[in-house]
C-alpha positions in Angstrom: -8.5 1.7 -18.6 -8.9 1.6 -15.3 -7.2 -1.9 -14.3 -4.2 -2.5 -17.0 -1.7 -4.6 -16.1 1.5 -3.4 -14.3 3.7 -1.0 -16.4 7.3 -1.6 -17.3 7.4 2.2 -16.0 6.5 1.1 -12.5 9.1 -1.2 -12.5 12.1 0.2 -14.2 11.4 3.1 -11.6 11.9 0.5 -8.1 14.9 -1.6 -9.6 18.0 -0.6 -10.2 18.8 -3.6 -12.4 19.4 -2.0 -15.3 20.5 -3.2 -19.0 24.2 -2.8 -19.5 25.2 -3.0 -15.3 27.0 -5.7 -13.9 25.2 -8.3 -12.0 25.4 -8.3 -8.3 22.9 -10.5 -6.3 22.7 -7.9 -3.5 21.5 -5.5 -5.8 19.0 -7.7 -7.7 17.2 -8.9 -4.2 16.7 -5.4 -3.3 15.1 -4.8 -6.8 12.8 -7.8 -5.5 12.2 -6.0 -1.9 11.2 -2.9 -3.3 8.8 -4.5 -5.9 7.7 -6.8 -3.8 6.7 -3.6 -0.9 4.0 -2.3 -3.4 2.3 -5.4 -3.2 0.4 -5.3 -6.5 2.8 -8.6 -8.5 4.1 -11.9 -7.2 7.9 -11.4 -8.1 10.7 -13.8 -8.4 14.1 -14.6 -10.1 14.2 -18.3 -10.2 17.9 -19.7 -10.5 16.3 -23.2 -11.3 14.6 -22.2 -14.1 17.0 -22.6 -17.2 15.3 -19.4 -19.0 15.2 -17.1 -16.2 19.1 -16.7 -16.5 20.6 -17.1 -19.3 24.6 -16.6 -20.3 24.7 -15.4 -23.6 27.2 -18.6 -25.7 29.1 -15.9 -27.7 30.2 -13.7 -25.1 30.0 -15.6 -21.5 30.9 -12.1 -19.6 26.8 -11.1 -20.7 23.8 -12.4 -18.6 20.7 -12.3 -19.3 17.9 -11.9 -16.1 14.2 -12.9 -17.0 11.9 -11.8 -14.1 8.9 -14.0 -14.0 5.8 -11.5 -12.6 2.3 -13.0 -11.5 0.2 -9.8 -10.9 -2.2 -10.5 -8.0 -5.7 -9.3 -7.3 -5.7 -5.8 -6.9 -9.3 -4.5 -6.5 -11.5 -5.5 -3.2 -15.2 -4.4 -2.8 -16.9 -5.7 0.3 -20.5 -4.8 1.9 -22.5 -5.0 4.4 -25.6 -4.6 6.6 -27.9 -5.4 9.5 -30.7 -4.4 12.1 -29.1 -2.9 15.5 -31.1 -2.3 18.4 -29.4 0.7 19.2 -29.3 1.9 16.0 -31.4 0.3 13.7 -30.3 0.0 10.0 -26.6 -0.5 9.7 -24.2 -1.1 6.8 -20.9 -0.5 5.5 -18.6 -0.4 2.5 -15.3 -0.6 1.2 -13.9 -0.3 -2.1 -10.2 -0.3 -3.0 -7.8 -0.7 -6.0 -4.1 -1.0 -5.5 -2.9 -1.1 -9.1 -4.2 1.9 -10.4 -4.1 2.5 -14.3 -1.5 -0.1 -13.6 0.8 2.5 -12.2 0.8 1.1 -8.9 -1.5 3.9 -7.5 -3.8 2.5 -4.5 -7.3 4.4 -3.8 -9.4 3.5 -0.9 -12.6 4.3 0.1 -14.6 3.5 3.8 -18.1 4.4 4.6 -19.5 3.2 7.6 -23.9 4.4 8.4 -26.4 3.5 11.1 -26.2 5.5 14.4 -22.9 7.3 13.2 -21.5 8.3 9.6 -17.9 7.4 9.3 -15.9 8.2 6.1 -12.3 6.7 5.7 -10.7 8.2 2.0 -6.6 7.3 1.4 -4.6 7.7 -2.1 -0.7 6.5 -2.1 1.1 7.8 -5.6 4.1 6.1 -5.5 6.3 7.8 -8.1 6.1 11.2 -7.2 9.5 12.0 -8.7 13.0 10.1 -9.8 14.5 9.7 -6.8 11.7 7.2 -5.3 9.7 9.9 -3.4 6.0 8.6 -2.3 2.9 10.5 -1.8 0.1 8.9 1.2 -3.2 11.3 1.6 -6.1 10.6 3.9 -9.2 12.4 4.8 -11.2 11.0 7.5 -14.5 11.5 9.4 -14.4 8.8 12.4 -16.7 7.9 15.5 -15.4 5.9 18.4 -17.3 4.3 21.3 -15.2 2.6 23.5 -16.3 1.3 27.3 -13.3 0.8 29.1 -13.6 -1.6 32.9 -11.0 -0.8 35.0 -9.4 1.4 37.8 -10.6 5.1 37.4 -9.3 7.1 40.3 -11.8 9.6 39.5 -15.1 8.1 39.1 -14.0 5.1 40.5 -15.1 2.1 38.1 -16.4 2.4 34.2 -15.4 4.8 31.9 -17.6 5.7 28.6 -14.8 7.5 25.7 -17.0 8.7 22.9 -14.4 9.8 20.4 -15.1 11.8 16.7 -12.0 12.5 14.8 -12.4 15.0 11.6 -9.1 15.7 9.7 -6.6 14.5 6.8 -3.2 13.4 6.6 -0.2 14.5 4.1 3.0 12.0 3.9 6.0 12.1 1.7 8.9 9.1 1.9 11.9 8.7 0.1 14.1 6.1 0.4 18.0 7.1 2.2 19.5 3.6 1.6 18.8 0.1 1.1 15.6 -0.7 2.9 15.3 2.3 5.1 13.3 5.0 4.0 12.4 8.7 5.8 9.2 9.7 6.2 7.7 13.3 7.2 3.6 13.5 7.9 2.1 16.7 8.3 -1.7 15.6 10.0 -4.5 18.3 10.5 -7.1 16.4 13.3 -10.1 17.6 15.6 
């Protein structure tokens, strides 16, 4: 299945709630943060709510912590097109899924035609290992016209920059305490 709904796996691997730990609030609202950062559920511990905690009437030192999760839209597909003067027939088009296999994975995909051919691919794997380590990959094939008005010393008014970027990009993060993670990139780019 290509778009389950969010595994208890991709969960249980971001919070550190676990079964059988005492509660601290501190520690649950990071829980939320980190979910929260993959942007794939609407999560939420709501004190008001009677059953989303719950103190257990034979042994008040037990709570129990409900998590209500609304899991948003996840997948985008967008197109489009026209007639250029410069260029003639033009389109693009996008298609992306966040929740992967419902693993959290996001896959990405931009191709732009018409007078240039611009290719945009990323992948982010999220649980690369137990200790919260993330994966980020992009390839890329990108054109850039830019005209720039200004003060050239050189040629002494309007500058043309005509840029084409070719490469791919490799990062690994892993978080080194609460909320702050560390990041190295390595990035290959004519």
């Amino acid at each position: 299945m290509l778009f389950p709904r969010t595994s208890t796996r991709v969960f249980r691997s971001y919070m550190k709630t676990r079964p059988g730990t005492f509660y601290n609030s501190n520690v649950v609202q990071d829980d939320l943060r980190e979910v929260n950062r993959l942007d794939i559920v609407d999560f939420s511990l709501n004190f008001d709510n009677p059953e989303s905690v719950h103190v257990d009437a034979d042994d008040p030192t037990k709570l129990d912590l409900t998590f209500e999760v609304v899991e948003k839209q996840t997948g985008k597909v967008s197109a489009g097109g026209g007639i250029s003067s410069r260029y003639g027939l033009v389109g693009s088009a996008e298609v992306s899924q966040s929740n992967l296999w419902g693993l959290a994975h996001r896959a990405a995909a931009h191709v732009e035609v018409g007078g240039r051919f611009d290719v945009d691919l990323s992948y982010f794997y999220p649980l690369l290992d137990g200790a919260g380590t993330e994966l980020t990959t992009r390839l890329y094939n990108t054109q850039e016209e830019r005209f720039v008005n200004g003060i050239n010393l050189f040629s002494g008014g309007r500058a043309n920059l005509n840029q084409l970027r070719r490469g791919f990009s490799l990062a690994l993060s892993r978080p080194v305490w609460t909320a702050v993670r560390a990041e190295t990139t390595y990035h290959f780019e004519n």
